[in-house]
SEDONU-788983 format. One line per field, with one value per residue (C-alpha): residue number from 1; residue in one letter; x, y, z. Coordinates in steps of 0.2 Angstrom, whole numbers, plus 5000, padded with zeros to 4 digits. Example, Ala and Ser with C-alpha at 12.3 -4.5 7.8 and 13.67 -1.06 7.14 Angstrom:
2
resi <- 1|2
resn <- A|S
u <- 5062|5068
v <- 4978|4995
w <- 5039|5036
% end
This chain:
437
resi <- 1|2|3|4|5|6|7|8|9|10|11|12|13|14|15|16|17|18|19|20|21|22|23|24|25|26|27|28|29|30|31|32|33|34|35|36|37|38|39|40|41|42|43|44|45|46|47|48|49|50|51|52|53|54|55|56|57|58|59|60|61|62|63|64|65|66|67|68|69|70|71|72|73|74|75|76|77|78|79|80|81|82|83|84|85|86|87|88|89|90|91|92|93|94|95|96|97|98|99|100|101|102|103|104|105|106|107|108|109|110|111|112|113|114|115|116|117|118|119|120|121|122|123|124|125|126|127|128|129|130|131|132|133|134|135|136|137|138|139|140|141|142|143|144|145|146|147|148|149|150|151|152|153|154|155|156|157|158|159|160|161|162|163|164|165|166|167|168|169|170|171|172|173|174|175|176|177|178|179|180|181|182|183|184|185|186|187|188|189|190|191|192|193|194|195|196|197|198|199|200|201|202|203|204|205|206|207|208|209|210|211|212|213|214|215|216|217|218|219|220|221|222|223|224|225|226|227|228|229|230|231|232|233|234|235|236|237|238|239|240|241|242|243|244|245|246|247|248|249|250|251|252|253|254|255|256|257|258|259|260|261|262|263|264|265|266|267|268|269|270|271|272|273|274|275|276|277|278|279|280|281|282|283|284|285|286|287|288|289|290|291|292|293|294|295|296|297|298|299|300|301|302|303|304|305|306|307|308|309|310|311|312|313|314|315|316|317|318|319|320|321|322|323|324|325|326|327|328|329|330|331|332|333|334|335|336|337|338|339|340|341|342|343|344|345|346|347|348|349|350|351|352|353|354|355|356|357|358|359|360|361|362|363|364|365|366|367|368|369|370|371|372|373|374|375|376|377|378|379|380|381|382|383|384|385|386|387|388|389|390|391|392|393|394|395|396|397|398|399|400|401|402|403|404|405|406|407|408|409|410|411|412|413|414|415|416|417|418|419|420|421|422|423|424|425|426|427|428|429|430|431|432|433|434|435|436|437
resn <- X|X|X|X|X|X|X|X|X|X|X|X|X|X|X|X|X|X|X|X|X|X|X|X|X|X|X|X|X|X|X|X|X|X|X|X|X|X|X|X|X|X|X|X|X|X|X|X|X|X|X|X|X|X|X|X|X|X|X|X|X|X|X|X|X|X|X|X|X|X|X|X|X|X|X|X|X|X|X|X|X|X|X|X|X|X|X|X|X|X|X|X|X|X|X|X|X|X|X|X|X|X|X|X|X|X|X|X|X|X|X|X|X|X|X|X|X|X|X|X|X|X|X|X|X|X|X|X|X|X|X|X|X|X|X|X|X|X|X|X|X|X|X|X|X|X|X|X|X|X|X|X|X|X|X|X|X|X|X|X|X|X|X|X|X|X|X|X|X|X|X|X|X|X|X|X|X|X|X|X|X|X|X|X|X|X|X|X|X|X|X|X|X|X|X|X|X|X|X|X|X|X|X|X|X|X|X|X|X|X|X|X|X|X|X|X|X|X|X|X|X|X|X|X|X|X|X|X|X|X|X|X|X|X|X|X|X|X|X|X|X|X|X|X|X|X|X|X|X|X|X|X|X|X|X|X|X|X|X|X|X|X|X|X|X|X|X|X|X|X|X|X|X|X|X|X|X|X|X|X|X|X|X|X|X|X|X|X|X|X|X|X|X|X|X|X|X|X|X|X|X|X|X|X|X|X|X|X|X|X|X|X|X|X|X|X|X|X|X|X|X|X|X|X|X|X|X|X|X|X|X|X|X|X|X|X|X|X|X|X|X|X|X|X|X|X|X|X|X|X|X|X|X|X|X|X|X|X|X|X|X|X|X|X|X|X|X|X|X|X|X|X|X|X|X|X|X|X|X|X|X|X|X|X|X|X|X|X|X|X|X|X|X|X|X|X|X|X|X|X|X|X|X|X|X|X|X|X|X|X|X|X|X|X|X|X|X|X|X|X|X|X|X|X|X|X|X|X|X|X|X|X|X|X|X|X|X
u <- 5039|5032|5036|5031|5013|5013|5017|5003|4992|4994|4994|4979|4971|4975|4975|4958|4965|4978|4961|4950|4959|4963|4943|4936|4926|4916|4915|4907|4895|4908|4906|4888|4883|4894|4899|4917|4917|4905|4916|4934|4926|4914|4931|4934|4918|4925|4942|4936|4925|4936|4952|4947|4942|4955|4969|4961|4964|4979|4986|4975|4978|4998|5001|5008|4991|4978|4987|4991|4975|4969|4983|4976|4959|4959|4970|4955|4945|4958|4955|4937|4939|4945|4924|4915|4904|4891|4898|4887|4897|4912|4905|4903|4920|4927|4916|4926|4943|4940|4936|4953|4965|4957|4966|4980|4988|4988|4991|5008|5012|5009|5018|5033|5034|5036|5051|5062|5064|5059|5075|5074|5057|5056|5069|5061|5042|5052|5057|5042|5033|5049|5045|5027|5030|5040|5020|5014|5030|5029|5010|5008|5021|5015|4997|5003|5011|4995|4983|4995|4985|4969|4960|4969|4957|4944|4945|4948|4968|4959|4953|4971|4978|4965|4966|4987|4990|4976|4985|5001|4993|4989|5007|5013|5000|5006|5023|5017|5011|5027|5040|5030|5038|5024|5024|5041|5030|5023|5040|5046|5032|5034|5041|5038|5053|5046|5052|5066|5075|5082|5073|5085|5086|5068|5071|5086|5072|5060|5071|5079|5063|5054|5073|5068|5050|5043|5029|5033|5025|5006|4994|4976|4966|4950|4939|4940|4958|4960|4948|4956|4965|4952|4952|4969|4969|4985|4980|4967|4979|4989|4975|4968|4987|4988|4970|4975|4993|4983|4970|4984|4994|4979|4971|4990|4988|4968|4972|4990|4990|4972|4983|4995|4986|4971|4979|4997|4994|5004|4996|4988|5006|5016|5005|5004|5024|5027|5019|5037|5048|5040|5038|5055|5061|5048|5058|5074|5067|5061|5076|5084|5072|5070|5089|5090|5075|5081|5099|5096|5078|5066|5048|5037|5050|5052|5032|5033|5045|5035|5020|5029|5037|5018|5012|5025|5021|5004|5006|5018|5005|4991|4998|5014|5014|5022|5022|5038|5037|5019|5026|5041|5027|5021|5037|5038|5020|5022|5038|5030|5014|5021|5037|5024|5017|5031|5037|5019|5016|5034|5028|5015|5023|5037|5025|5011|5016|5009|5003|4984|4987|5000|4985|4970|4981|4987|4968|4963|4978|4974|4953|4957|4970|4953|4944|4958|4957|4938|4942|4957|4944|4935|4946|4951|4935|4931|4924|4939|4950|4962|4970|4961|4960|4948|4958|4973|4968|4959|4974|4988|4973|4975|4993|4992|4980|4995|5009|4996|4993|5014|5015|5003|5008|5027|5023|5014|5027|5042|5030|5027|5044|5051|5039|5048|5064|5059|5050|5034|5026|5029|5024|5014|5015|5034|5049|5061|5048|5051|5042|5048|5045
v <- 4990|4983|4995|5009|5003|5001|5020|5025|5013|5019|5039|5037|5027|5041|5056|5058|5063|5078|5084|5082|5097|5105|5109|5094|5091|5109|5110|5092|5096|5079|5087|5082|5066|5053|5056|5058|5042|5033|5042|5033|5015|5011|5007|4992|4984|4982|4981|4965|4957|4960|4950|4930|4932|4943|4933|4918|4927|4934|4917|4909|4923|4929|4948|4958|4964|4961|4973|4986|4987|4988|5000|5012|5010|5016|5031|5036|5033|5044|5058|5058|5061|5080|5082|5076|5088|5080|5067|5054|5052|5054|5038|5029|5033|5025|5011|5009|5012|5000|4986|4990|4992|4973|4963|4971|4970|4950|4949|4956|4947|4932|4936|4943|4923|4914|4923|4922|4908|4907|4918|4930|4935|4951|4961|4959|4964|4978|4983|4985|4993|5006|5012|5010|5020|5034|5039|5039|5050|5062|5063|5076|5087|5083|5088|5103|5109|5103|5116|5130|5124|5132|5144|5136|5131|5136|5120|5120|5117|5099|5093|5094|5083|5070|5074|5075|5060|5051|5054|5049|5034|5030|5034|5019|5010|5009|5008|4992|4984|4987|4982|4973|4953|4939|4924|4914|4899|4913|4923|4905|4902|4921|4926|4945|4956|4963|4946|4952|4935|4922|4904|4895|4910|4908|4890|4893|4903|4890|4877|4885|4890|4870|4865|4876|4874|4861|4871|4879|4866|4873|4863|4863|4879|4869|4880|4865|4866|4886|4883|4869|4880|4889|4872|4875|4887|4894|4905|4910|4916|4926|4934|4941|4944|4955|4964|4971|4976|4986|4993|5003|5008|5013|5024|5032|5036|5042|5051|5057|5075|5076|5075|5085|5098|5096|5088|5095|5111|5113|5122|5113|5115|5110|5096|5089|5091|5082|5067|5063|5061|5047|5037|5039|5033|5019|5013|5014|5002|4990|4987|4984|4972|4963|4960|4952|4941|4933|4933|4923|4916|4924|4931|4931|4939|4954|4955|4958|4971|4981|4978|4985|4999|5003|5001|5013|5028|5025|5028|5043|5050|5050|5054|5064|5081|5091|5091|5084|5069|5066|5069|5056|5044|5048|5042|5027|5022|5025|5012|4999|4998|4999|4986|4975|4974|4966|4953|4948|4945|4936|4925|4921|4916|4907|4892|4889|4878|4875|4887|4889|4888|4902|4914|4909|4915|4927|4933|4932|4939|4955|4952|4954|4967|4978|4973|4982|4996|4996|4993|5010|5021|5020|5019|5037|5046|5065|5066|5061|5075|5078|5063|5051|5041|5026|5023|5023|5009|5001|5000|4995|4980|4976|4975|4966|4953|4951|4946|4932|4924|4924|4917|4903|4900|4899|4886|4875|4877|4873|4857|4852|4855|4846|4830|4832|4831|4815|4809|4809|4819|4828|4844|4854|4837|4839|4830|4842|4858|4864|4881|4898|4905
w <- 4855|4869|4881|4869|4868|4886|4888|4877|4888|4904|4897|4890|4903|4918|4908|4913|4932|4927|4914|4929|4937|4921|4919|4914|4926|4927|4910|4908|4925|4931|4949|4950|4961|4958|4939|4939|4947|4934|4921|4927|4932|4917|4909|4918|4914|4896|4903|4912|4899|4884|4892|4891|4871|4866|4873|4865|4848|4848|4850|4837|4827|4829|4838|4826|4818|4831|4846|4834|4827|4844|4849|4834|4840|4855|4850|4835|4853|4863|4850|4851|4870|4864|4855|4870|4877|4890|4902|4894|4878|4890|4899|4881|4876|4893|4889|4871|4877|4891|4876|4863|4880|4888|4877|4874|4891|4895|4875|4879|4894|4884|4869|4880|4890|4873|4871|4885|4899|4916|4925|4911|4913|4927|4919|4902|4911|4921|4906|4899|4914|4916|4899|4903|4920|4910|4902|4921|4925|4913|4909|4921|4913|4897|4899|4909|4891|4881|4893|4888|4869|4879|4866|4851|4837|4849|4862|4879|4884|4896|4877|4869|4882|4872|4854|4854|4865|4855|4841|4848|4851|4833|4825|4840|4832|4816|4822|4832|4815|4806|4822|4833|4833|4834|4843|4840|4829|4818|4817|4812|4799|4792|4775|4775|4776|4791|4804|4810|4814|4802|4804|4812|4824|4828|4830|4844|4853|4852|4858|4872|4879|4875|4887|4900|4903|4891|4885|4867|4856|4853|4854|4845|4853|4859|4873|4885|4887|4887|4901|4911|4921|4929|4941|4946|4966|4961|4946|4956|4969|4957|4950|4966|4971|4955|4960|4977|4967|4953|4965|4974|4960|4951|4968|4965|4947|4946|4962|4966|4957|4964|4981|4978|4973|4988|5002|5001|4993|4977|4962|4949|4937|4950|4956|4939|4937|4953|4949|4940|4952|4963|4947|4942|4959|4957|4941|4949|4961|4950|4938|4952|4961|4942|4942|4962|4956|4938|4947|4962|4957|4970|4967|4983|4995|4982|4981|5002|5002|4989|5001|5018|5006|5000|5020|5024|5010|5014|5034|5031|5016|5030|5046|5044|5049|5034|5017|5016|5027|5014|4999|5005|5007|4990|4984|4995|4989|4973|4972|4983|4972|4953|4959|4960|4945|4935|4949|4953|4932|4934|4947|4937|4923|4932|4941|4925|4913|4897|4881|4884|4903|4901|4888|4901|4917|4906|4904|4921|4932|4919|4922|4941|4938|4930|4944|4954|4946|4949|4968|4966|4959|4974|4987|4989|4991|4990|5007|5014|5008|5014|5024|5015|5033|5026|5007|5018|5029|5014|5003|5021|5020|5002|5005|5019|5010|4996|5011|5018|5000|4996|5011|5008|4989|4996|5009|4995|4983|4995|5001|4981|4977|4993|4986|4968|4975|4982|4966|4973|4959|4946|4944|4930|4919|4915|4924|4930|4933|4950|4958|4960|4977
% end
């Protein structure tokens, strides 16, 4: 269920790109100024602000009903995409989509790290992502299909993609209400026929995950504590780890069938339909990844590889000299930047301790993962057609960025744990906790 929500998420999110060259943008005057990209960043702002309160109640609250109703929000949103007509409702609409996605995103990542220890954790967010990444492989083809609606009940084929993924969107919702399992606590507290685990099944999941970290017990939600962690350096240091990540892979999903069809010539169907394969070699990648690092407990190394995979795509994309060596780097881009994404959420999860640290870094690796998309939105600029020299050099800097803060968080952690060994300290306030590096 997870994963299906996360499909719908990123579909809608980025379907504004494959509409964009579908005859969005001239219909809706988005070519003007800077429009199209006030259009794409205004939902971040929301995006960003909605993360910290949201998280706060899904875990007061219990997940089943508040992400679904937010899951069939923003599809009812999605739907009115399909009726806009001036790029200023188009703006407002991003503004509201931005609000109902915010806090479902770190909602997930919450609810999916009460359920599973610390080494089960990456396959379970590649999981999610993969399924997630099928929407983002697949969208293009999909909204290539949904423009052949052009003419039908009188809209423009660009508005179909809207109003048929929008409602997509709301049947998951509803489907997210009926399947979707809460937090273990709540599942162990429920007596609707709709828990799908016996009691003393929820409380086997409980107690394995309190023998591996210490941390399943919920405390009293008080503000002072949700915020406590915002003293702590290293949640800092994922957070901006997971903005240089999301800024690249979002650059790839706003602008990669925009490349395709500008820089390496391919017609908007087939530039749309080609979009699929470098994500589908991008999942390959990361199930992969995800099984080396729950089987032999490494996070940071894996984050480096996807950085130099990315730096590579990104050097081929801009300065090879066919289309086939570009649309290699596409590939290779593509993989290094969405393998990421789980391992970096992983890594996370794997070195904070503690419920209401876990839902405030939770809030804010997602917060700066909106900035990131912010910072993608702008990287690749018009101007810069067709080589795209400065977002290249902007997002190999990005990169570059994440390999120096690994780096750094893997010397402290190896110090910290060194010190534990040694029973200097002990670490996160539980005897026995040692980092993942």
């Amino acid at each position: 269920m997870c994963g299906l929500t996360a499909c719908v998420s990123l579909m809608d999110r980025t379907n504004i790109s494959s509409a964009a060259i579908a005859g969005m943008n001239e219909d809706l005057q988005l070519n003007e100024g800077n429009r199209n990209s006030v259009v794409v960043l205004v939902f971040f702002i929301t995006y960003v602000l909605g993360q910290v309160p949201a998280t706060a109640t899904v875990r007061k609250f219990g997940a089943r009903w508040f992400l679904s109703t937010l899951v069939l929000l923003w599809g009812v949103t999605m739907i009115a995409f399909g009726f806009a007509h001036t790029w200023q409702q188009m703006t407002a609409l991003r503004l509201l989509l931005g609000l109902f996605e915010g806090g479902f995103f770190p909602g997930i990542i919450f609810l999916l790290s009460t359920w599973y220890v610390r080494y089960e954790l990456q396959k379970r967010y590649a999981g999610y992502y993969i399924i997630g990444m099928v929407a983002s492989a697949f969208s293009g083809i999909l909204s290539f299909g949904l423009i052949q609606m052009q003419g039908v009940g009188g809209l423009d084929g660009f508005r179909w993609i809207f109003i048929i993924e929008g409602i997509l969107t709301c049947l998951v919702g509803c489907l997210c209400y009926s399947f979707l399992p809460d937090f273990p606590d709540f599942e162990c507290k429920s007596t609707s026929r709709m828990s799908f685990l016996s009691h003393a099944e929820c409380m086997f999941m409980i107690h394995r995950v309190q023998q591996d970290r210490g941390d399943q017990d919920v405390e009293e939600f008080r503000w002072v504590k949700f915020f406590a962690p915002a003293l702590d350096l290293k949640v800092w240091a994922f957070a901006l780890i997971f903005c240089a990540a999301t800024a690249v892979c979002y650059s790839i999903a706003y602008f990669l069938p925009i490349i395709l069809s500008g820089s390496l010539g391919f017609s908007v169907g087939a530039s749309q339909c080609l979009v699929a394969p470098p994500y589908a070699f991008a999942g390959i990648v990361m199930a992969a990844e995800a099984w080396v690092g729950d089987r032999y407990h490494i996070r940071g190394p894996i984050i480096v590889v996807n950085c130099l995979m990315a730096i590579c795509g990104l050097a081929l994309m801009a300065y090879g000299q066919s289309a086939v060596v570009q649309f290699v780097g596409c590939f290779l881009l593509t993989a290094g930047g969405n393998s990421s994404i789980p391992c970096v959420i992983t890594y996370q999860a794997n070195n904070i301790r503690g419920q209401w640290s876990r839902a405030f870094s939770s809030a804010s690796i997602v917060g700066f993962g909106g900035i990131g998309g912010i910072v993608g939105g702008l990287i690749f600029r018009t101007q810069d057609a067709p080589r795209y020299i400065p977002g290249t050099w902007a997002s190999i800097g990005l990169m570059l960025l994440v390999i120096v803060l690994v780096a750094a968080l893997s010397v402290y952690f190896h110090v910290q744990n060194r010190r534990a060994d040694r029973g200097e300290t002990v670490l996160e306030g539980y005897e026995g906790f040692r980092y993942t590096i």
